[in-house]
PDB file of N, CA, C and O in Angstrom:
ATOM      1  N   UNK A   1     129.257 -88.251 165.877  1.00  0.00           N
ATOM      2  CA  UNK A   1     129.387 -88.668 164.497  1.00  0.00           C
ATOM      3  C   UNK A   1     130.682 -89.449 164.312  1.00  0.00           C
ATOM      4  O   UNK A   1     131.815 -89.089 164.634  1.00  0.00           O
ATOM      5  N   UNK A   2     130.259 -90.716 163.665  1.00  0.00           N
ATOM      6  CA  UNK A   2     131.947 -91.467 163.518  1.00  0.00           C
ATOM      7  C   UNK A   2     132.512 -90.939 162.406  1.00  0.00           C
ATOM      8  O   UNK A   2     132.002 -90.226 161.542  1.00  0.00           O
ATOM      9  N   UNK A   3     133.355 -91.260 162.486  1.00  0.00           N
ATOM     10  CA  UNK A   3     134.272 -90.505 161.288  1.00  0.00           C
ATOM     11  C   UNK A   3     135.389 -92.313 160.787  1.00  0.00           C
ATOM     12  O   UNK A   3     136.065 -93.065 161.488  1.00  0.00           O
ATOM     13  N   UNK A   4     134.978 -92.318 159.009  1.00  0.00           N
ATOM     14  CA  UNK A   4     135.269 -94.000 158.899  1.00  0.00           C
ATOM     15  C   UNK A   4     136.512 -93.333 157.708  1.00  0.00           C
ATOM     16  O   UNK A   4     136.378 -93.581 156.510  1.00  0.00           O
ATOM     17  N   UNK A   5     137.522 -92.603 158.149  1.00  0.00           N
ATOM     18  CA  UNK A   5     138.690 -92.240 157.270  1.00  0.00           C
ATOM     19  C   UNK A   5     139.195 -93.662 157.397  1.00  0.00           C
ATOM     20  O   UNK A   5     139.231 -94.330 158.430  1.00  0.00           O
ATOM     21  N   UNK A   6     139.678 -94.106 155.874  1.00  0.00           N
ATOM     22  CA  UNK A   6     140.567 -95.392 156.304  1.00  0.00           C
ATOM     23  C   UNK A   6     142.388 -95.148 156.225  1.00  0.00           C
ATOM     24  O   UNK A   6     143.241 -96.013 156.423  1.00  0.00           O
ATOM     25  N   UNK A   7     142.652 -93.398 155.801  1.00  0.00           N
ATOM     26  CA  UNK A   7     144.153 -93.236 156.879  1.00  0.00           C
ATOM     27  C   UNK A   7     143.956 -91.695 157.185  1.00  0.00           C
ATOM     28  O   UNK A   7     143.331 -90.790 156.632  1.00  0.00           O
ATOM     29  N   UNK A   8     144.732 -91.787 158.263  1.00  0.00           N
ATOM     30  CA  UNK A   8     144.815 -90.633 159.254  1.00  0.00           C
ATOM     31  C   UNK A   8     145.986 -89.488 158.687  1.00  0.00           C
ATOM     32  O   UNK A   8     147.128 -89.830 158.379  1.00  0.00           O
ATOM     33  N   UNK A   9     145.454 -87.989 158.605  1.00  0.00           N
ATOM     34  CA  UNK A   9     146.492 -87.190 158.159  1.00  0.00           C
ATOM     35  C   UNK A   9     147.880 -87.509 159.616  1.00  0.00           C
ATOM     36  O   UNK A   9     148.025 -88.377 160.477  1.00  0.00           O
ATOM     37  N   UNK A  10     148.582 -86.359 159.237  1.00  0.00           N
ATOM     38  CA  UNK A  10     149.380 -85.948 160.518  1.00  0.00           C
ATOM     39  C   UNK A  10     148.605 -85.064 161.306  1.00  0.00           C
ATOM     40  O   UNK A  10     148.916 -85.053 162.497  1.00  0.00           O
ATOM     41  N   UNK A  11     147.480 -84.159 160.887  1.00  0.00           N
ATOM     42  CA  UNK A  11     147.061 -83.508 161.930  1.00  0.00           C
ATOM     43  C   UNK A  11     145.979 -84.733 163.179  1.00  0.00           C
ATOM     44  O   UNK A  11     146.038 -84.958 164.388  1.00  0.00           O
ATOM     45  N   UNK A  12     145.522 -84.995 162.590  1.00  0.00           N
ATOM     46  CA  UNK A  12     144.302 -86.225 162.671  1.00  0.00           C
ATOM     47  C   UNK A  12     145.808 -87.024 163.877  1.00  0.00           C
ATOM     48  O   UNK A  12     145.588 -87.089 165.086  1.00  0.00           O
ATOM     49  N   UNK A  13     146.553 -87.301 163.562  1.00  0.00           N
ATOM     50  CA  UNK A  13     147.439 -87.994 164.862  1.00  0.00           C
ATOM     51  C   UNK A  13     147.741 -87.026 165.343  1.00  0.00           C
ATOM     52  O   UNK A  13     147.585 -87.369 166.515  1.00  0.00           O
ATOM     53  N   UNK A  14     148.150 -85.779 165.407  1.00  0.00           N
ATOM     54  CA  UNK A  14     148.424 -84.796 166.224  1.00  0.00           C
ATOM     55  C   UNK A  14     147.559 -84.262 167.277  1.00  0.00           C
ATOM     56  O   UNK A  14     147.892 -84.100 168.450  1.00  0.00           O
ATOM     57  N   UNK A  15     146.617 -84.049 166.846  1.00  0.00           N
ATOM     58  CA  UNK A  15     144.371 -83.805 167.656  1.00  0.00           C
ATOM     59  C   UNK A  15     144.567 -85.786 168.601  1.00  0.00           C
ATOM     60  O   UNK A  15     144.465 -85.618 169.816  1.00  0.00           O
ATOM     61  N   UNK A  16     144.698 -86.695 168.392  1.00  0.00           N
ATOM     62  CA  UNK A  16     144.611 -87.198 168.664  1.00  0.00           C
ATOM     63  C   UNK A  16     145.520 -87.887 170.165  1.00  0.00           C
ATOM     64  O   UNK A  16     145.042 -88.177 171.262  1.00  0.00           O
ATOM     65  N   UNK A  17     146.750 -87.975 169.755  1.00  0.00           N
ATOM     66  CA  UNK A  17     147.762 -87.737 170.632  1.00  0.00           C
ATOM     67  C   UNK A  17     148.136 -86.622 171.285  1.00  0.00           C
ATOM     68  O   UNK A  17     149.073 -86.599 172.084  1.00  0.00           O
ATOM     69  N   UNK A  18     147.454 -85.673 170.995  1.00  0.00           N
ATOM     70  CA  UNK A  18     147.943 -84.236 171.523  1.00  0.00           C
ATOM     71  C   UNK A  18     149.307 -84.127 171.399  1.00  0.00           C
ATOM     72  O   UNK A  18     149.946 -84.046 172.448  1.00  0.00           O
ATOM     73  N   UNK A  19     149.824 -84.110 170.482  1.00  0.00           N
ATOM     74  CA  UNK A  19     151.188 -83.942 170.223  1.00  0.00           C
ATOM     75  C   UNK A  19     151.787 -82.640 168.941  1.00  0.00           C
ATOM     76  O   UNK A  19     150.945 -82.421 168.070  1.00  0.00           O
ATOM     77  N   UNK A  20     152.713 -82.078 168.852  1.00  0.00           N
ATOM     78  CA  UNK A  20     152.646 -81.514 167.528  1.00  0.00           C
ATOM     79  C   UNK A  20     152.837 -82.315 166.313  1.00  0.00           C
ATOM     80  O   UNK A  20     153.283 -83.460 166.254  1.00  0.00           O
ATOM     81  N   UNK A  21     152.384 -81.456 165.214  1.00  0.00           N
ATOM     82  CA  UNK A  21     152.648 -81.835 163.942  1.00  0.00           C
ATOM     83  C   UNK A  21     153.663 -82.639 163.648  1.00  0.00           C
ATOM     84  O   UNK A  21     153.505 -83.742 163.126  1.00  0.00           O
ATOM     85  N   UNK A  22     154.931 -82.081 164.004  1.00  0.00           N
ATOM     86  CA  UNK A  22     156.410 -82.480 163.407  1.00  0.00           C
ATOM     87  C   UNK A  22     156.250 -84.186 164.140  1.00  0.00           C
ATOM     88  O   UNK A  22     156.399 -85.299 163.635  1.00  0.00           O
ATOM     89  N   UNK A  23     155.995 -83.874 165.107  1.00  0.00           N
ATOM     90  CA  UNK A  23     156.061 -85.078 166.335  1.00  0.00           C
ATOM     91  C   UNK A  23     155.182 -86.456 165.876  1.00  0.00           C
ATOM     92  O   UNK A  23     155.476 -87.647 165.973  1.00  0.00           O
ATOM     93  N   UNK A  24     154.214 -85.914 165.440  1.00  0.00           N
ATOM     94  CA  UNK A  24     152.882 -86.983 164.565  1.00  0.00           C
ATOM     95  C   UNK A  24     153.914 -87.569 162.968  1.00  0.00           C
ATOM     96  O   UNK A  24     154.163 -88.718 162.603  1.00  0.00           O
ATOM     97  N   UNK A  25     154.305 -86.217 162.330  1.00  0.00           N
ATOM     98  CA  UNK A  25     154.943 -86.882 161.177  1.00  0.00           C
ATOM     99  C   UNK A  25     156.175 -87.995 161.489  1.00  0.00           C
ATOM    100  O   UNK A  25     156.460 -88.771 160.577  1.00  0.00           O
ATOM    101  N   UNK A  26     156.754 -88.064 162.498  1.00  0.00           N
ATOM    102  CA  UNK A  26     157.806 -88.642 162.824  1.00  0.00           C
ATOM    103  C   UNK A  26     157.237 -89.861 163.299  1.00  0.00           C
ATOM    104  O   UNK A  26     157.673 -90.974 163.005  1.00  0.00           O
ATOM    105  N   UNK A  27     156.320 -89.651 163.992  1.00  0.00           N
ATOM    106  CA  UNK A  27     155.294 -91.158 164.733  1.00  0.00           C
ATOM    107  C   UNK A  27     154.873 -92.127 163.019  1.00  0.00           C
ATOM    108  O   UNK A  27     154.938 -93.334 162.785  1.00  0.00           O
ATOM    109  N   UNK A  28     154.481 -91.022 162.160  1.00  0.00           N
ATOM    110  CA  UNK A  28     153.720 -91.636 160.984  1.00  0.00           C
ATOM    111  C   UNK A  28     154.565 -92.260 159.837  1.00  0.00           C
ATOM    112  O   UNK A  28     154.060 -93.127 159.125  1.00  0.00           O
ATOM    113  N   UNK A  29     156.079 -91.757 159.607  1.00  0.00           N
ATOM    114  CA  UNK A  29     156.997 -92.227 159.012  1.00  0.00           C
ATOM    115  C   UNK A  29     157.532 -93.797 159.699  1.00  0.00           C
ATOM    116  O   UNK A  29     157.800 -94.766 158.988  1.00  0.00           O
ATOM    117  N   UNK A  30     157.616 -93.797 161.253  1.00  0.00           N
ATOM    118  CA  UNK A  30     158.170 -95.279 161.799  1.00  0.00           C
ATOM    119  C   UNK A  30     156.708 -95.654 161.581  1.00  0.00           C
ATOM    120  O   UNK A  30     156.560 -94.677 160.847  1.00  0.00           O
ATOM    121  N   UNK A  31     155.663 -96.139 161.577  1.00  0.00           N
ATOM    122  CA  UNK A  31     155.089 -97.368 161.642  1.00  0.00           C
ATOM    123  C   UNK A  31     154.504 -97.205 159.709  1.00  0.00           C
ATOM    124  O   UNK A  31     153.932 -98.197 159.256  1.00  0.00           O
ATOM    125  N   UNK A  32     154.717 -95.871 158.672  1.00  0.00           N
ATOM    126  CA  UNK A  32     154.951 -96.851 157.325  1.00  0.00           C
ATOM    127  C   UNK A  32     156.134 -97.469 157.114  1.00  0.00           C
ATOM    128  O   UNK A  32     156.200 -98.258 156.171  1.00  0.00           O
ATOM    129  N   UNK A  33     157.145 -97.266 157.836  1.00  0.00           N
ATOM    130  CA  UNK A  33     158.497 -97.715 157.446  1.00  0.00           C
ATOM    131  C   UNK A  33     158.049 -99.412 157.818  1.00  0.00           C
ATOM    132  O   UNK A  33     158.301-100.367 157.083  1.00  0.00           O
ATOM    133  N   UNK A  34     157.328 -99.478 159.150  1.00  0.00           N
ATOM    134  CA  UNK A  34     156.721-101.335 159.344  1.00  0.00           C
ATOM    135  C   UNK A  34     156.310-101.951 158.572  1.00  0.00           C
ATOM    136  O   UNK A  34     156.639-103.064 158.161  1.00  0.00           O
ATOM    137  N   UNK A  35     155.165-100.957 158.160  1.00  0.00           N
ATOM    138  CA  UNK A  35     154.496-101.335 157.512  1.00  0.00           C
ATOM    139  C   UNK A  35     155.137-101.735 155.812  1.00  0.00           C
ATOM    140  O   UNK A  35     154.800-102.682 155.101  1.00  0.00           O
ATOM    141  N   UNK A  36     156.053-100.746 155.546  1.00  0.00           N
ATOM    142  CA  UNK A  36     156.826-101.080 154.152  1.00  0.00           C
ATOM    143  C   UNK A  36     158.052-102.767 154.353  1.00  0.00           C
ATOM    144  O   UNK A  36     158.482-103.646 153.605  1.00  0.00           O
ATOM    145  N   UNK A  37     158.132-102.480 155.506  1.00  0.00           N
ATOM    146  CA  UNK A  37     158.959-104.019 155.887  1.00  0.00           C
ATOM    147  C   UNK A  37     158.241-104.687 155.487  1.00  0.00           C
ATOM    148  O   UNK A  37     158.729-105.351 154.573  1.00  0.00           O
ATOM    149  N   UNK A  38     156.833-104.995 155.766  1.00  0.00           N
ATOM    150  CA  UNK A  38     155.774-105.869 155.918  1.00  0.00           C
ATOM    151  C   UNK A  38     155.079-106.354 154.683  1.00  0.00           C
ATOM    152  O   UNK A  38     154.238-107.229 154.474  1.00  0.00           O
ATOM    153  N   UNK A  39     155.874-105.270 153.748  1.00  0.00           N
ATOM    154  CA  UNK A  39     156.046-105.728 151.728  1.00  0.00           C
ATOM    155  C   UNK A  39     154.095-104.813 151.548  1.00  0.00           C
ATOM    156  O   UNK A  39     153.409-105.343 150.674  1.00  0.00           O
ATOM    157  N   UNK A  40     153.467-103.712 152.257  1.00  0.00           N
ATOM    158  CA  UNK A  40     152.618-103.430 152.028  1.00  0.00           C
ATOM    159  C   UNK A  40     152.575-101.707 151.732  1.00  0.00           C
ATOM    160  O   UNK A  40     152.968-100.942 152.613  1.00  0.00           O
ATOM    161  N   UNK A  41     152.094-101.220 150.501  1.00  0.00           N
ATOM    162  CA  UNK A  41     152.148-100.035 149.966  1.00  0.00           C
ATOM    163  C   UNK A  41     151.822 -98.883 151.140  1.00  0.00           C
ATOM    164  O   UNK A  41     150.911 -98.860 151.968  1.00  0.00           O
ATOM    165  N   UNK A  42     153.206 -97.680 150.830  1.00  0.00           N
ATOM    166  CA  UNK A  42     152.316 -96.858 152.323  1.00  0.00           C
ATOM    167  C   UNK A  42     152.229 -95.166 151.361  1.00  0.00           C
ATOM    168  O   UNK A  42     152.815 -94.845 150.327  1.00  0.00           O
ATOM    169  N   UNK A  43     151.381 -94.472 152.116  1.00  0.00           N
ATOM    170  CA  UNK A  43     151.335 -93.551 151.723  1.00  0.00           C
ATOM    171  C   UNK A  43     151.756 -92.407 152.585  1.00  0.00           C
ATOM    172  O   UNK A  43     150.987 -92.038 153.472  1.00  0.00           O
ATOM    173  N   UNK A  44     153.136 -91.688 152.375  1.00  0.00           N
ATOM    174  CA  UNK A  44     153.857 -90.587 152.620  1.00  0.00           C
ATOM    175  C   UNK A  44     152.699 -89.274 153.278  1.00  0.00           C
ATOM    176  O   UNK A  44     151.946 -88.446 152.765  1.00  0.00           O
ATOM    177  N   UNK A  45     153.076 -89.659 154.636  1.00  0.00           N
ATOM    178  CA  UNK A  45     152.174 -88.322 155.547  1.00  0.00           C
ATOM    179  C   UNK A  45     151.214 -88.718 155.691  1.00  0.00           C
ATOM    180  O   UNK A  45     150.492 -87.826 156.136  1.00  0.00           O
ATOM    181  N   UNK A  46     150.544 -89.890 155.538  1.00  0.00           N
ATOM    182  CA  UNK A  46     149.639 -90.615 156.207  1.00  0.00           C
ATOM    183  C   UNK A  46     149.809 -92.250 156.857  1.00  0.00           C
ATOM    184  O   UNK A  46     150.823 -92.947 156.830  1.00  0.00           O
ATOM    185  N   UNK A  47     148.499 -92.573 157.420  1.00  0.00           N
ATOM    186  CA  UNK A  47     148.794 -93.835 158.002  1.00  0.00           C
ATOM    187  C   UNK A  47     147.704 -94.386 158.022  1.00  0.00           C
ATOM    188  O   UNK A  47     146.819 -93.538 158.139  1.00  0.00           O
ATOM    189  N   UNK A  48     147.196 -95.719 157.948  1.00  0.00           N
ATOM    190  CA  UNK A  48     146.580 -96.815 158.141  1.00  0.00           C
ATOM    191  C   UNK A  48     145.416 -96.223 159.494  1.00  0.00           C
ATOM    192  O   UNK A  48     145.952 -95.826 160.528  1.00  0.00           O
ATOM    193  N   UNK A  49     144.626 -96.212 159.448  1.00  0.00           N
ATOM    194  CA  UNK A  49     143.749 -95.887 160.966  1.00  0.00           C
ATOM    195  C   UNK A  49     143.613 -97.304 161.417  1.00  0.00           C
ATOM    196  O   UNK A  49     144.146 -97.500 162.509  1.00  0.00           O
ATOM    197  N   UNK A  50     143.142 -98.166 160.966  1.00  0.00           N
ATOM    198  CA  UNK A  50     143.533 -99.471 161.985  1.00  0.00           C
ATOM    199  C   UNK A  50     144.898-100.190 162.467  1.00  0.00           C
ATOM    200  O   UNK A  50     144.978-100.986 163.403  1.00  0.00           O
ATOM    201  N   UNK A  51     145.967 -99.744 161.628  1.00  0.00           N
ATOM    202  CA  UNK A  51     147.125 -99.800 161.798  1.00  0.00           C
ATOM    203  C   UNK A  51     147.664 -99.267 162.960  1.00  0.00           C
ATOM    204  O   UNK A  51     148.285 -99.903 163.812  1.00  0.00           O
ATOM    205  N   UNK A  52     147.352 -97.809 162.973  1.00  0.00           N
ATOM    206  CA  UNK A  52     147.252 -96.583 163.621  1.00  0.00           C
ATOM    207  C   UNK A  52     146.471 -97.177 164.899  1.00  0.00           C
ATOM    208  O   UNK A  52     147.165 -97.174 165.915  1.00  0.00           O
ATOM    209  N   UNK A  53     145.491 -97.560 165.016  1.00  0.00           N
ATOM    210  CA  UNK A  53     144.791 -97.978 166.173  1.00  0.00           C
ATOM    211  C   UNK A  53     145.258 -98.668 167.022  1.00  0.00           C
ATOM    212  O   UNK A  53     145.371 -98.352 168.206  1.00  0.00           O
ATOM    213  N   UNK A  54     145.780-100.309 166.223  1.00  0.00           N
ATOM    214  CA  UNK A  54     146.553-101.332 166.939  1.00  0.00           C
ATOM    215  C   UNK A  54     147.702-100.925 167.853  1.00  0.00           C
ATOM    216  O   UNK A  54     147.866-101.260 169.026  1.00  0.00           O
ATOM    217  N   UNK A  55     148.505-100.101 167.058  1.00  0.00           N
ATOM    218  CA  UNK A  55     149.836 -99.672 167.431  1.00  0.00           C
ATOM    219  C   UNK A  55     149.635 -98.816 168.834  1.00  0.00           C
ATOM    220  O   UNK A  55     150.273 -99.237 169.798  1.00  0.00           O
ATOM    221  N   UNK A  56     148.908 -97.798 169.005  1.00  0.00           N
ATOM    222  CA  UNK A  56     148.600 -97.208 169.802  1.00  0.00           C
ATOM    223  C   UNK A  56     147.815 -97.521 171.031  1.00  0.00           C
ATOM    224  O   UNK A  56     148.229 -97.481 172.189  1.00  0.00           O
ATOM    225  N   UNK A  57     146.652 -97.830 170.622  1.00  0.00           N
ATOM    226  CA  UNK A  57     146.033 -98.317 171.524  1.00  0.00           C
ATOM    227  C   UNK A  57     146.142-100.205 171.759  1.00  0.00           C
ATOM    228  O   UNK A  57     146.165-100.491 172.956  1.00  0.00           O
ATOM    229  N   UNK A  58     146.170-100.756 171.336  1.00  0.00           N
ATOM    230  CA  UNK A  58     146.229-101.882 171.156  1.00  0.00           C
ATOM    231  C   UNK A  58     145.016-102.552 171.075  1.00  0.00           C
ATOM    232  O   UNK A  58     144.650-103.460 171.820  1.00  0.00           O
ATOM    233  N   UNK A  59     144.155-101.872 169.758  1.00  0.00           N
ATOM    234  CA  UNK A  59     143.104-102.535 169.053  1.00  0.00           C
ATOM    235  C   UNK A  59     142.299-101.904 169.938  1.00  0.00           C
ATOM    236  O   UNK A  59     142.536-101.453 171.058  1.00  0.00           O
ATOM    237  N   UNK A  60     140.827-101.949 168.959  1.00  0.00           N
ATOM    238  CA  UNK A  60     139.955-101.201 169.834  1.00  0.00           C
ATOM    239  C   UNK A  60     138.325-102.611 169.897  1.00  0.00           C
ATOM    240  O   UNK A  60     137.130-102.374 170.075  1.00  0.00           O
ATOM    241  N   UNK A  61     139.039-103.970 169.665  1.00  0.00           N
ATOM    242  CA  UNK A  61     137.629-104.820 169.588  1.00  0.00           C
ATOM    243  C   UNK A  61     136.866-104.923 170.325  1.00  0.00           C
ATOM    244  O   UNK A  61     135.768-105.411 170.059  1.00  0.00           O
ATOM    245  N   UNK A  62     137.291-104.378 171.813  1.00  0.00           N
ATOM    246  CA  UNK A  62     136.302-104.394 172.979  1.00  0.00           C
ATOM    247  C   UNK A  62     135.843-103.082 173.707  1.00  0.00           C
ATOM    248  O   UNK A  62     135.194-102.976 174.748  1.00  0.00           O
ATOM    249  N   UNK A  63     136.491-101.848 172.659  1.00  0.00           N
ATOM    250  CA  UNK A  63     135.849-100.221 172.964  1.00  0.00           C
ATOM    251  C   UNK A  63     135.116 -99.832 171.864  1.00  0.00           C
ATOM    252  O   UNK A  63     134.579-100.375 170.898  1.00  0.00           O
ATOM    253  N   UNK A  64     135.242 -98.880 172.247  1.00  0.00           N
ATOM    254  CA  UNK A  64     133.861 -98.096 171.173  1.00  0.00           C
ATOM    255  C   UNK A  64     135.358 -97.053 170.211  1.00  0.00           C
ATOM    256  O   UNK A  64     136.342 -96.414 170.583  1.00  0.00           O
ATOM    257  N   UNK A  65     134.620 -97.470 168.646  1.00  0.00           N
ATOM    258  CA  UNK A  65     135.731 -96.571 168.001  1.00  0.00           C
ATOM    259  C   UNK A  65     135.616 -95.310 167.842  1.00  0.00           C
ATOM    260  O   UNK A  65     134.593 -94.635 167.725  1.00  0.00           O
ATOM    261  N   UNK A  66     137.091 -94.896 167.841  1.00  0.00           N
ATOM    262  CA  UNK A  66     137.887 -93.550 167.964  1.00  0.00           C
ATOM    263  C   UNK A  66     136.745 -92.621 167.177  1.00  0.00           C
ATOM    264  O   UNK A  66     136.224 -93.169 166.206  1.00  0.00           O
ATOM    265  N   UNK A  67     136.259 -91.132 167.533  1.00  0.00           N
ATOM    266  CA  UNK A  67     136.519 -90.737 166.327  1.00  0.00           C
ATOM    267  C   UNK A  67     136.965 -89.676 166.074  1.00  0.00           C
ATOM    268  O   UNK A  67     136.863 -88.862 166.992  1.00  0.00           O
ATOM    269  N   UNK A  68     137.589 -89.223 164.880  1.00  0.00           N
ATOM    270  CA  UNK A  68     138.679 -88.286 164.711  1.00  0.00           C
ATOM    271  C   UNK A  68     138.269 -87.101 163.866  1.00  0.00           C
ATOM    272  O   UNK A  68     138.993 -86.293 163.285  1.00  0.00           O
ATOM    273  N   UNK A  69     136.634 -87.191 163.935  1.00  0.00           N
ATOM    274  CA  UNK A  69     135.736 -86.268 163.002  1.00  0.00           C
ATOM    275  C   UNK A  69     136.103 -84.662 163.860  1.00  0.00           C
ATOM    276  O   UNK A  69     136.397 -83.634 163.249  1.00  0.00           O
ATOM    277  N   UNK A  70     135.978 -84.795 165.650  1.00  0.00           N
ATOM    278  CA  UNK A  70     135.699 -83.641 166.358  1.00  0.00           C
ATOM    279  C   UNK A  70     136.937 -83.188 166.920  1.00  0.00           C
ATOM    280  O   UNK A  70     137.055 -82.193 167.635  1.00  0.00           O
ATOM    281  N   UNK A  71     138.096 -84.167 166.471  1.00  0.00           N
ATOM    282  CA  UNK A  71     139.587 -82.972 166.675  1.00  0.00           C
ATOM    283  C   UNK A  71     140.437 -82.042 166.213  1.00  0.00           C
ATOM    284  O   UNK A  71     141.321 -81.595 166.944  1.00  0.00           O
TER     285      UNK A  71
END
């Protein structure tokens, strides 16, 4: 089942990266802080999932997308 969230909690990057919580919130604060450079509205403890995608993986146009329904 895809899962079409258009932003990712901190847990949702945490299940994903296998990383902890604290560690995801800290990942999710630097790329809205880019994203707030970038003059575009962010929302505190979340993030962009294609944003989120690019950054990480580096775009997914030639894989099959993530999904973040079963972590």
């Amino acid at each position: 089942m895809q899962d079409n969230k258009l932003f990712l909690s901190a847990s949702d990057v945490s299940k994903c990266m296998s990383i902890s919580i604290p560690m995801a919130y800290k990942i999710i604060r630097k790329l809205n802080d880019e994203l707030q450079e970038k003059g575009y509205l962010v929302i505190c403890g979340k993030i962009n999932r294609k944003f989120f995608e690019s950054k990480i993986y580096g775009g997914l146009e030639d894989r099959e997308q993530v999904s973040y329904a079963g972590l």
